[in-house]
N, C-alpha and C positions, 0 to 999 in steps of 0.2 A: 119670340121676336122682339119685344119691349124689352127683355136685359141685353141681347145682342147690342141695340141700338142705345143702350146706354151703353155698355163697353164700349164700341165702338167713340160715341161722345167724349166719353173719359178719354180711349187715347189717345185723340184729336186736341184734347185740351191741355194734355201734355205733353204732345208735341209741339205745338204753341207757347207752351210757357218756357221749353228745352232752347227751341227758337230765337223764341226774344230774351231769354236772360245770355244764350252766346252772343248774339249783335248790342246785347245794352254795354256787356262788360267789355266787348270790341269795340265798339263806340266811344265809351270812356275811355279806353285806354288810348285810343285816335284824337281823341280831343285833348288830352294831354299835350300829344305832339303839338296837336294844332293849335294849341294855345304857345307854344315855343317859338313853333315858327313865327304864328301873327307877332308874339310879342319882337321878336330875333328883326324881323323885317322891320318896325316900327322905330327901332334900335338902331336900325343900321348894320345887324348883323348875321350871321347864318342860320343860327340855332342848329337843330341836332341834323348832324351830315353827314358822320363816319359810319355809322354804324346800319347798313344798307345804306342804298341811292336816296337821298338825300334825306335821311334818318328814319326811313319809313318801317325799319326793324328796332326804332328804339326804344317801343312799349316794348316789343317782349322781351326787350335786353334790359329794362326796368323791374318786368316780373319776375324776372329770373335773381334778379339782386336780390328784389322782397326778400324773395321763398330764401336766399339761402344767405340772410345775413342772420348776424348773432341777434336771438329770441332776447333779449334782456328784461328780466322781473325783478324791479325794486323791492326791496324789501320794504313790512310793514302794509303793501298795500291790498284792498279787497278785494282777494283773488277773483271770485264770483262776477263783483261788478267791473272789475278791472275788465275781464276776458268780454264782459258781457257788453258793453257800451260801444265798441268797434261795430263788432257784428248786428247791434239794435243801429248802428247810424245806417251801416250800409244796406242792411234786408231793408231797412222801412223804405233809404231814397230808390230801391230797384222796385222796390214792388208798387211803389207808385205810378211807375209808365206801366203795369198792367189793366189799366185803364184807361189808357192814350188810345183812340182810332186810326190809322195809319191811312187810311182809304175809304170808300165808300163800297168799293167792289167786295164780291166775297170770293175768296181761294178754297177749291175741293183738295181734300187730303182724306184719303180712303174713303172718296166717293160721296164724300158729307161735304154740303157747303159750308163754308165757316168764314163770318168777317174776319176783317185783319184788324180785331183788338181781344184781348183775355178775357175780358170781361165789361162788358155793353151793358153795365146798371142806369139805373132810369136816378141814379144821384148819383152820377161820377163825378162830379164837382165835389160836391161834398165829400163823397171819401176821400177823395183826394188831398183835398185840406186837412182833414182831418188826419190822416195819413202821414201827412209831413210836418204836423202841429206835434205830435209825438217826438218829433226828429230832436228837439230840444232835451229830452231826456237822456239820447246817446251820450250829447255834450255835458251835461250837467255831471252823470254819472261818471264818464270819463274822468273830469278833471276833481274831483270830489274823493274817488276810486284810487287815484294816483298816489295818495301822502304825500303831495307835495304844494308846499304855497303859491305856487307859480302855477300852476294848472288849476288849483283850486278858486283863484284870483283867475285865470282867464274863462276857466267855466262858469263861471260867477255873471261875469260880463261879456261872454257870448249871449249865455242864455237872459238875461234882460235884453240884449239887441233882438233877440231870435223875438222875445214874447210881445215886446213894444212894438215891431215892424210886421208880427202878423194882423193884429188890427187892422191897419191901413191896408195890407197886400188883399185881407177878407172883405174891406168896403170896397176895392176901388173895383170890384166885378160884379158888384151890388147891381150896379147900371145897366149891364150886361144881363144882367137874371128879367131886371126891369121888363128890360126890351123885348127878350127871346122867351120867357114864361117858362122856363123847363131848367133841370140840372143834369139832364141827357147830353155829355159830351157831343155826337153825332147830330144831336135834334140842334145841339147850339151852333154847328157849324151849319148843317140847314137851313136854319131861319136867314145865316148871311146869303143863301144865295138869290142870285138878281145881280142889275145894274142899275144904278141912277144918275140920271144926265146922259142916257144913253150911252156911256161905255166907262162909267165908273162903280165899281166895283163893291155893293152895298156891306161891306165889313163892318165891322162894330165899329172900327175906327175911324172910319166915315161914315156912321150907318145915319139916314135920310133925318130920323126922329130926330135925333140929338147925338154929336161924334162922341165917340170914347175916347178923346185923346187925356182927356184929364184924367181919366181912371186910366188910360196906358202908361203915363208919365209913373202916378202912384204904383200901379201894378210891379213896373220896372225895376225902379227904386226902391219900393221893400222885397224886391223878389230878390237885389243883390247883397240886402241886407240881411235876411234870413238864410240865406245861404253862405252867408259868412265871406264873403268876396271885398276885395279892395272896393271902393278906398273905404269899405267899410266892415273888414277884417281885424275888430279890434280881439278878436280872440288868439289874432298871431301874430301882436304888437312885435316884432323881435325886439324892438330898441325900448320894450317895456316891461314885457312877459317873457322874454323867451320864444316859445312856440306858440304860448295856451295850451290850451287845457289836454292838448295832446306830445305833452313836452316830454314826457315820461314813458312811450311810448315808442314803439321797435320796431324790426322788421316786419311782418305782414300786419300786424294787427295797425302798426301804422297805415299801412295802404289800404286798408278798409276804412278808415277814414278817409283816405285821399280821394279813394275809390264813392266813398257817399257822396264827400262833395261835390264832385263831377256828376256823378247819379242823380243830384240835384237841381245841377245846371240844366242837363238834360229836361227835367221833367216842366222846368219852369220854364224852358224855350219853348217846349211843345205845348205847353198852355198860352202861353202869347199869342203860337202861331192859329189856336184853336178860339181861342177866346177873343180877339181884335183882327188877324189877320187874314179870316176865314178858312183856317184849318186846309184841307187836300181843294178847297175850291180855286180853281186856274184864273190871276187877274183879268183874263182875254176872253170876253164874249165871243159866243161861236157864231159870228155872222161869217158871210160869203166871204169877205174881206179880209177875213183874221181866222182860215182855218188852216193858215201856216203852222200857227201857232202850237196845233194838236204834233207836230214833230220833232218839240223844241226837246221833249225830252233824249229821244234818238241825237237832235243835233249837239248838245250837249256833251255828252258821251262821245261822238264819233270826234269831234274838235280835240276833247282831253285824249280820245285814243291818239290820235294824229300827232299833237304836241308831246307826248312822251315818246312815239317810237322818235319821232325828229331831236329831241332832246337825248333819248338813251341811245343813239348812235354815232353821238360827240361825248358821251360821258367820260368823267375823268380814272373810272376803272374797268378791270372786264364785267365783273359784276353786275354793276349797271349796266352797261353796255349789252348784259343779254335781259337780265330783270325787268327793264323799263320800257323796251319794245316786247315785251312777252303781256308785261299789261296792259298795253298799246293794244295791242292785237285783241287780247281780251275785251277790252272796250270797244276797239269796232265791230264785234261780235253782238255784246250786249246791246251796241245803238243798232246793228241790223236784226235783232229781235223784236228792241221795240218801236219799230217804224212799220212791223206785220199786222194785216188787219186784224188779228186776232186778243192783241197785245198792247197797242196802240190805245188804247179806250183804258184798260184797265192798269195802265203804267202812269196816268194823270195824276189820278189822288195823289198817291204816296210820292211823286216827282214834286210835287208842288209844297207840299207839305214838309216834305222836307229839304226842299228849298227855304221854305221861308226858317224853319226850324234851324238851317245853317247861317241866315242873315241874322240872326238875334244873338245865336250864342259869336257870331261873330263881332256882334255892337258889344256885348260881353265881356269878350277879350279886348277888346277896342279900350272901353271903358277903364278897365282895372289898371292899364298900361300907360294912363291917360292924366287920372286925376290922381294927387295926391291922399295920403290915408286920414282920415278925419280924426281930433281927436275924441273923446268920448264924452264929453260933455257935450260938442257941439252936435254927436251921431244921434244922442236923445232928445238933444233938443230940438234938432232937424225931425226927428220922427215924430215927435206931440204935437211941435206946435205949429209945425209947415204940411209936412204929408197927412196926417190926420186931419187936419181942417181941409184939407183941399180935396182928399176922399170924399168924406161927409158934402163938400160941397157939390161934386160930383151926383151924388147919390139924389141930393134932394132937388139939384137942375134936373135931371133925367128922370125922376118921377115927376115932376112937374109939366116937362115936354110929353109923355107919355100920357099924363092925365088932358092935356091939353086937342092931342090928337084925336081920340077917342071922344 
């Protein structure tokens, strides 16, 4: 009976992991888009439109390039680590959301309940960090790996931005441990639940003791720094380096780099959304008044159904024209699923959750499109001597409010 129900465990935990690495690497591949469009939009422009109804096939018409462009291998370079730095960026940024929570509820898959995360450690925080503190070695090896001065020069000064801005990304959730006592992802978005002032929503970021907004600002800012994003992407200066430290670099092996960084966005939105923004917990207290609210995920859905079929039955080919009402349909389907009592309760979490996880990497995109690229003396300077001190300040106001409570 006991090995049965460990096999059984095992292949629940692999269907889980089968799972979530197809929706991470869908995801990424989505976000790509969606960072075209937002940026296209921002512009004044279309971004990608040809290729499906209004580009929504043009990750897999991008994968498809990867896989079948020319492999190119410079010569002179360390074969071993060359091959070996692509693949260390992307395994570390994916296996990092294997300790993201999705929900609160648990889903049965061959009769076993089982949360919606891979793995529920009592220091998900900390491996997590830890996890992504590694990530610096992808890049180092990369551009070192290559034989070339250009990538050698941009890994050089990636990985000092990566190793100066984890500091401060590691203080500015200090606060955050302060207040909630645990490094249990789950237990951290528990502690935010509640309202104060009667229908305000006790997040970290307004939590009662002392807000987290200064450890959010810090959080943010080194989170777009160690992920190598404008305007503080000095690893892909073009108008200095080249590419960085991935100049040397080709068909796919290039897009597991592209693929990390995006892996990375990911993990750093779903940490905002868990660590400040209360994770799968819903803004909307459930009084008498506001149990509209439990339908928003259905209304949602059923609006975006509505809007595509009304949109893909003016579209500008046949294509769309059947595509865009065929997903229409599908989404008034999915909103009259989850509006069943059955469904309804356990569609919360993960609606909310990623919600918020869509507003952040949307300030993201916002962001990169937004501000110009720093240059690198000002990116170090900006991190020692503005975000570091303002972390640490952070750190020792919220132990002091904490010590003062109690």
């Amino acid at each position: 009976m006991n090995d049965t129900i460990a096999r059984s465990i095992l292949v629940v935990s692999l269907v889980k992991v089968v799972v979530l690495l197809f929706l991470v690497l869908t995801a990424v591949a989505y976000l790509v888009w969606f960072e075209r469009k937002v940026a296209a939009h921002i512009q004044g422009r279309w971004g990608p439109y040809r290729v499906g109804p209004h580009g929504l096939l043009q990750p897999l018409a991008d994968g498809v390039k990867f896989l079948l462009k020319e492999d190119a291998t410079p010569a002179g370079v360390d074969r071993f680590l060359y091959f070996s730095a692509p693949l260390l960026t992307m395994t570390l940024a994916i296996s990092a959301i294997a300790m993201i929570p999705f929900g609160p509820a648990s889903i049965h898959i061959f009769g076993i309940a089982t949360p919606l995360v891979i793995a529920n450690i009592s220091v998900g925080l900390l491996a997590i960090f830890a996890i992504t503190s590694v990530g610096v070695y992808g890049v180092a090896l990369g551009g070192w790996s290559s034989n070339s001065k250009y990538s050698l020069l941009g890994g050089l000064r990636s990985s000092a931005q990566m190793i100066s801005y984890e500091l401060s990304l590691t203080l500015s959730v200090v606060g955050i441990l302060l207040l909630a006592g645990t490094f249990n992802l789950s237990e951290l978005i528990m502690r935010q639940d509640g309202y104060t002032w009667g229908h305000l929503p006790k997040w970290n970021l307004l939590n009662p003791t002392f807000p987290q907004i200064l450890g959010f600002f810090c959080y943010f800012v080194a989170a777009i720094a160690e992920t190598n994003r404008a305007p503080f992407d000095l690893a892909e200066a073009e108008s200095e380096l080249v590419a960085g430290y991935h100049t040397e670099y080709s068909s796919f092996k290039f897009a597991m780099f592209f693929l990390g960084e995006y892996a990375s966005m990911i993990t750093v939105a779903c940490l905002a959304s868990i660590l400040f923004l209360g994770g799968w917990l819903s803004p909307f207290p459930q009084t008498p008044g506001l149990d509209w609210t439990r339908y928003l995920p259905a209304g949602v859905l059923a609006v975006a159904g509505v809007a595509l079929i009304i949109h893909g039955v003016r579209y500008i080919n046949v294509f769309g024209r059947i595509a865009l009402p065929v997903l229409g349909v599908i989404l008034g389907a999915l909103s009259f699923l989850c509006s069943q009592p059955g469904v309804i309760d356990d569609i919360q979490g993960p609606f909310w959750f990623l919600a918020k996880v869509l507003f952040v990497l949307f300030v993201y995109v916002w962001v990169r499109w937004t501000l110009p690229r720093f240059r690198y003396d000002q990116l170090m300077r900006f991190g020692w001597k503005v975000l570091f001190p303002v972390a640490l300040l952070n750190v020792i106001l919220t132990s002091l409010a904490v010590v003062m409570r109690k």
